[in-house]
C-alpha positions in Angstrom: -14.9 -40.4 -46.9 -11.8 -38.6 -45.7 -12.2 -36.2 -42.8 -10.0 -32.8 -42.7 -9.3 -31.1 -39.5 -9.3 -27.8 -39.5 -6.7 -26.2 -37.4 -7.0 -23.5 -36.0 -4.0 -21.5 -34.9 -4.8 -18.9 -31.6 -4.8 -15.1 -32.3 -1.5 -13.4 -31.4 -1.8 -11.0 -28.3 -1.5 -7.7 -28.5 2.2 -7.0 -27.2 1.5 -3.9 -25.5 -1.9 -5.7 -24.0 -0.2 -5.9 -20.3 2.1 -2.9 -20.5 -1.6 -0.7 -21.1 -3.1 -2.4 -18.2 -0.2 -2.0 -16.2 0.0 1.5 -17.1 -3.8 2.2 -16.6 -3.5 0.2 -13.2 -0.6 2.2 -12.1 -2.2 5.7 -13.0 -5.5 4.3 -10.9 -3.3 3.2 -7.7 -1.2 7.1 -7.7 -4.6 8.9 -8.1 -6.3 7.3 -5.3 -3.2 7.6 -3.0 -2.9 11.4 -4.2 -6.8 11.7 -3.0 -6.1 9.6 0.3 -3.6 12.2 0.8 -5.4 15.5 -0.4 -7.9 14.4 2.5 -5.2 14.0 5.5 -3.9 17.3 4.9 -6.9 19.4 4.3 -9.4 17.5 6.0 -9.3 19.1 10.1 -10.7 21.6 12.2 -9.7 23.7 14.8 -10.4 22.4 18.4 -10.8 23.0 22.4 -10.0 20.4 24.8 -11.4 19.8 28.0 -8.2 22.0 29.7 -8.5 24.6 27.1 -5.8 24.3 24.6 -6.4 25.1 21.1 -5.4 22.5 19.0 -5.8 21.4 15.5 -8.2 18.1 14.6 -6.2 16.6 12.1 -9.3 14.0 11.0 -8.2 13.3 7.7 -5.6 11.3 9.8 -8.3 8.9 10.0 -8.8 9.1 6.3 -5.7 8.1 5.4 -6.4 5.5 8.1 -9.2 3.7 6.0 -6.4 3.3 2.8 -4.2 1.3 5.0 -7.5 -0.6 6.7 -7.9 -1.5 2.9 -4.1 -2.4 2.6 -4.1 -4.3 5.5 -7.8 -6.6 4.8 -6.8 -7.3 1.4 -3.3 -7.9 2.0 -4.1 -10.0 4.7 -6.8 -12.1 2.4 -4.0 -12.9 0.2 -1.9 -14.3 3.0 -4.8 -16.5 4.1 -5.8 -17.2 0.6 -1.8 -18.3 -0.7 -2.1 -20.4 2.6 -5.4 -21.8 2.5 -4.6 -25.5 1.7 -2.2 -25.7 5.1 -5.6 -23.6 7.4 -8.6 -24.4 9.5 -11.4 -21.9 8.8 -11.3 -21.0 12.4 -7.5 -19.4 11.9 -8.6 -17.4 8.8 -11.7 -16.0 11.3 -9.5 -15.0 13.6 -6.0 -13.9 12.0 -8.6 -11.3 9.4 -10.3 -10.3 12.1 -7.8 -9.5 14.8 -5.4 -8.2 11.5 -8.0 -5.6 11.1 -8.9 -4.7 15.2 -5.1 -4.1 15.5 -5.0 -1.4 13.4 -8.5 -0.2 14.5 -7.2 -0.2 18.0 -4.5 1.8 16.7 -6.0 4.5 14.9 -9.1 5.4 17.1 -7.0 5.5 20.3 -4.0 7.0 19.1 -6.6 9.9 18.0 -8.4 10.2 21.0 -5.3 10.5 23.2 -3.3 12.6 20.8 -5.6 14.7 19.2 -8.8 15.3 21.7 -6.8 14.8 25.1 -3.7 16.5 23.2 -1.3 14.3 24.7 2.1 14.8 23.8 5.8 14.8 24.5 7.2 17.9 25.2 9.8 19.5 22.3 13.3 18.7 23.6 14.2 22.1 24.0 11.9 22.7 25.8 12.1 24.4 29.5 11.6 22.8 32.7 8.2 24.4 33.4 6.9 23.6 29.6 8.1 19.6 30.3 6.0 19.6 33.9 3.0 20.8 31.6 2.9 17.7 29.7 0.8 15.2 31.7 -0.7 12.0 30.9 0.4 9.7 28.5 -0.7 8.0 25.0 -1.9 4.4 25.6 -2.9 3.7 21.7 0.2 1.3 21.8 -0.4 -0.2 24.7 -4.1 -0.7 23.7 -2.6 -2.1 20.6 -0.2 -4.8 21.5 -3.4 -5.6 23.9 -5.6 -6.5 21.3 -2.9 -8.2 19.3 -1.9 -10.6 22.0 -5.4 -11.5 22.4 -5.3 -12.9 18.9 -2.4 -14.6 19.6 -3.8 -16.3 22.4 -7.1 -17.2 20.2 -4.8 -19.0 17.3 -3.0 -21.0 20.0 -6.2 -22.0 22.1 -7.6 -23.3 18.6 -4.7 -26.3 19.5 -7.0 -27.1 22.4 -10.5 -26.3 20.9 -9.8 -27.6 17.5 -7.2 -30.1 18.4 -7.7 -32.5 16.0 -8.3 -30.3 13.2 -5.1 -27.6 13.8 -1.8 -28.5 14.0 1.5 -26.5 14.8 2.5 -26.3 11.5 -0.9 -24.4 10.2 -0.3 -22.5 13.5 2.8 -20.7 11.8 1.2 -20.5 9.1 -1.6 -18.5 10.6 0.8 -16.5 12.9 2.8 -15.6 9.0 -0.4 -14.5 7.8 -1.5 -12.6 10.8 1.9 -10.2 11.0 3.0 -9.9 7.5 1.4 -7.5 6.4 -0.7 -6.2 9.1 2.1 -5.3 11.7 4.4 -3.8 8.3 1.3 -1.3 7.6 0.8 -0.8 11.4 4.4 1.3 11.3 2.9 3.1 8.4 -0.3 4.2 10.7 1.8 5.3 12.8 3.9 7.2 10.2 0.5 8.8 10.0 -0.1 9.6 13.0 3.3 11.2 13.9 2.7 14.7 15.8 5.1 15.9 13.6 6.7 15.2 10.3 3.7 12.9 9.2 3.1 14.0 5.8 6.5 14.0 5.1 6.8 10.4 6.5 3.7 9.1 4.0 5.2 11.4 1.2 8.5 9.2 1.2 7.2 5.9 1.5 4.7 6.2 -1.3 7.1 8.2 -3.5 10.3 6.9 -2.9 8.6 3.3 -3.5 8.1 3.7 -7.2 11.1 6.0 -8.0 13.2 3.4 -6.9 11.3 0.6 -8.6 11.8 2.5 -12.1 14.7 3.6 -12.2 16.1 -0.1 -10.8 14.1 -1.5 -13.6 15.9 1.4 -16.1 19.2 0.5 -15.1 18.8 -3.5 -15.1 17.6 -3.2 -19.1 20.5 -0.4 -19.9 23.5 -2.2 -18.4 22.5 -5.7 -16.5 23.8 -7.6 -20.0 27.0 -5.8 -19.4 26.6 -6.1 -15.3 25.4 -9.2 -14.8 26.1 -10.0 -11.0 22.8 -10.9 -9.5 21.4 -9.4 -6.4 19.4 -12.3 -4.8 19.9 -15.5 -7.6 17.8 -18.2 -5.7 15.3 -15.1 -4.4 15.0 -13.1 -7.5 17.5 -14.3 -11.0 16.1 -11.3 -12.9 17.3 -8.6 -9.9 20.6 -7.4 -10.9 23.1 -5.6 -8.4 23.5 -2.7 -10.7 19.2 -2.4 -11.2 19.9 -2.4 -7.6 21.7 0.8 -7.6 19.7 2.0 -10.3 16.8 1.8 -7.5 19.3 4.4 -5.0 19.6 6.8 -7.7 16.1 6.6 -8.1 15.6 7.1 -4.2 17.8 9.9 -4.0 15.6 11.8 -7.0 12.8 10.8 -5.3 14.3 12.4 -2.1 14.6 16.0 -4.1 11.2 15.7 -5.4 9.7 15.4 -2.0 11.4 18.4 -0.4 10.1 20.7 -3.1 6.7 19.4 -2.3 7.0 19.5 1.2 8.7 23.0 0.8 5.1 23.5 -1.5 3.7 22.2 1.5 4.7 24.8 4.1 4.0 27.7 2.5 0.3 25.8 2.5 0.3 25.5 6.1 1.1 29.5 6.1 -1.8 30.4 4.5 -3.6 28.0 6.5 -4.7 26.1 3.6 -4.1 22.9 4.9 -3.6 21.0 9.0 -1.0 22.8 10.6 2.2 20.9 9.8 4.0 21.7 13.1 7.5 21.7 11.3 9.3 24.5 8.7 11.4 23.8 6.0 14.5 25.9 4.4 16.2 25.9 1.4 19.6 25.3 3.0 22.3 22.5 2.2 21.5 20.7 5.3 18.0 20.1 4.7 18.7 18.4 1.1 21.6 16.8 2.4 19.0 14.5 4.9 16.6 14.4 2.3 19.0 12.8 -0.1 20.1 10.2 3.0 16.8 9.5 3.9 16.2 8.6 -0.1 18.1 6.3 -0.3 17.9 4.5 3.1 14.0 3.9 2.2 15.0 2.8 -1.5 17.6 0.2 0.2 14.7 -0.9 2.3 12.0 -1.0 -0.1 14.6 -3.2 -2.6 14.8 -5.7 0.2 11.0 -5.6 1.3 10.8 -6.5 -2.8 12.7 -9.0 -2.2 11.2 -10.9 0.9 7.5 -10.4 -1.0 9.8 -12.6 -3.8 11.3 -15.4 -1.3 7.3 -15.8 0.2 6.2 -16.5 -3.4 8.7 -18.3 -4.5 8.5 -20.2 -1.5 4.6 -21.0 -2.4 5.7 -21.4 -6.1 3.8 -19.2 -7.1 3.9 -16.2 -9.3 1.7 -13.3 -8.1 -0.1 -13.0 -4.6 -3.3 -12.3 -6.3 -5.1 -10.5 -9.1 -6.6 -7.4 -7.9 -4.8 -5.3 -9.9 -4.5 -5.9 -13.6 -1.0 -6.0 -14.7 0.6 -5.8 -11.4 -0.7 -9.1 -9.7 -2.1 -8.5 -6.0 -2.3 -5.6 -3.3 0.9 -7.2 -2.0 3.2 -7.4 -5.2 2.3 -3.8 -5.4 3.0 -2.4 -1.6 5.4 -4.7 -0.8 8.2 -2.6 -1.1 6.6 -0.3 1.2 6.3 -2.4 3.7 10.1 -2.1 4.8 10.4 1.5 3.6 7.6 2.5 5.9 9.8 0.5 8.8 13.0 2.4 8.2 11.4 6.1 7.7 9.1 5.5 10.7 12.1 5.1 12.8 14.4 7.8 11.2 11.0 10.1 11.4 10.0 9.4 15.7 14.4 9.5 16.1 14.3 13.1 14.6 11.5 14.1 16.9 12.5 12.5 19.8 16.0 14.6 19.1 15.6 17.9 17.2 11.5 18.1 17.5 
């Protein structure tokens, strides 16, 4: 008796099946930054320290804290994970460990010593008796780098402990694992806890970020068939040079967005509505001018902190760092660009102070 085989072809996908979850994943990610941020800026009490200056508790600093903790475990748990083949148990202990003390060095210090001693620089401008008033000094860095060194000093003595079980070549990978991302989101805690400017500092790395990313993406499907010349080839072949200045375009929009919302933001802090911002902003030329700059200098960097999240991967051969996030892959495929944007506007941000106040 002759047999038949049924076959049996699979059910098409839905088309738009990713693009929803993308979508729905996306919307998730900007509502729980917006919350993360709702609580830095209203979350803060008025204060007396121990000499008797009146100064503002700006606790949801610390908020905002815990979003970045959260960045920097999971982040870090990819690393470790996309390495774990080539790593000793031991290394993961200590690299997720001290990954996660580093920025909890960071944080609680860096609040104690800014915000209940109220240690601070003094404003530039300021007179020769007002700069003799500023005494002490902020040792959250210092305290930092400590507690980073030490676990340094714990992969390497792993060589001796676990000697036959740890080699130099898991050793870098450890040490990979341990700064990237951890250190990148360390610059963003301190883009937090700038004395000044710190809400404008989160506002353009986590906006800038994604304006840049669309509108790269916009331009790349609108004109990369006619502009073809690739970006990175070997890094990224889909990354086209003109997506690439799709993504300043979309920095620079980004840019005006943000000072209207930090302009919405001032007259907040006038009402005393929200932590004193310690800064004023004007509707003058000058002001959009350096917003505009400052746009697209963080969508530059965030293109090429894209791009070094593609080189790891591709590197590993593999395509996504995890799968946290429906549709967009890991923690890391969606913050890497903000890793390098939080670099470049943490510097412009503490240049600014250090110069203008």
């Amino acid at each position: 008796m002759e047999e038949t085989e049924k076959q049996t072809t699979p059910a098409p996908q839905k088309k738009g099946g990713d693009m929803k979850k993308r979508l729905l994943t996306g919307f998730v990610y900007v509502l729980i930054l917006i919350a993360f941020f709702l609580l830095k800026i209203f979350v803060w009490t008025p204060y007396t320290t121990a000499a008797g200056e009146k100064v503002s508790l700006r606790i949801g600093n610390l908020c905002f804290d815990v979003l970045i903790g959260v960045f920097v475990g999971i982040g870090t748990w990819e690393m470790l994970r996309a390495f774990s083949a080539h790593l000793h148990r031991s290394q993961k202990i200590i690299v997720m460990t001290f990954a996660l003390l580093v920025l909890a060095a960071y944080s609680i210090s860096d609040f104690y010593f800014a915000d209940i001693l109220a240690i601070r620089l003094p404003d530039p401008g300021a007179s020769s008796e007002d700069i003799t008033q500023a005494v002490g000094r902020n040792y959250s860095l210092h305290i930092s780098f400590v507690v980073f060194m030490t676990g340094i000093a714990l992969l390497f003595a792993l060589l001796v402990i676990h000697h036959e079980k740890v080699s130099l070549e898991s050793t870098g990978y450890a040490l990979l694992s341990y700064i990237y991302p951890s250190f990148f989101l360390l610059v963003l805690a301190v883009c937090n806890h700038l004395e000044k400017y710190s809400e404008l500092a989160i506002l353009f790395v986590f906006v800038i970020c994604p304006f840049a990313d669309s509108l790269a993406l916009v331009f790349g499907k609108a004109f990369g068939k006619k502009l073809p010349a690739k970006m990175a080839p070997h890094v990224s072949p889909k990354k086209t040079l003109i997506g690439g200045f799709g993504g300043l375009v979309g920095g620079a929009i980004g840019a005006v967005v943000i000072f209207f919302m930090c302009y919405g933001l001032t007259k907040l802090d006038g009402m005393g509505l929200i932590a004193p911002l310690g800064w004023r902003l004007s509707l003058n030329a000058l002001d959009i001018v350096f917003y505009i700059a400052l746009g697209i200098l963080t969508a530059a960097f965030s293109q090429f902190g894209d791009l070094v999240e593609s080189a790891i991967k591709r590197k590993l051969g593999i395509k996504d760092m995890g799968k946290i996030l429906p549709g967009h892959g890991g923690i890391l495929d969606r913050i890497d660009s903000s890793l390098y944007a939080g670099l470049v506007v943490c510097l412009v941000m503490v240049g600014r102070i250090m110069i203008v106040g």
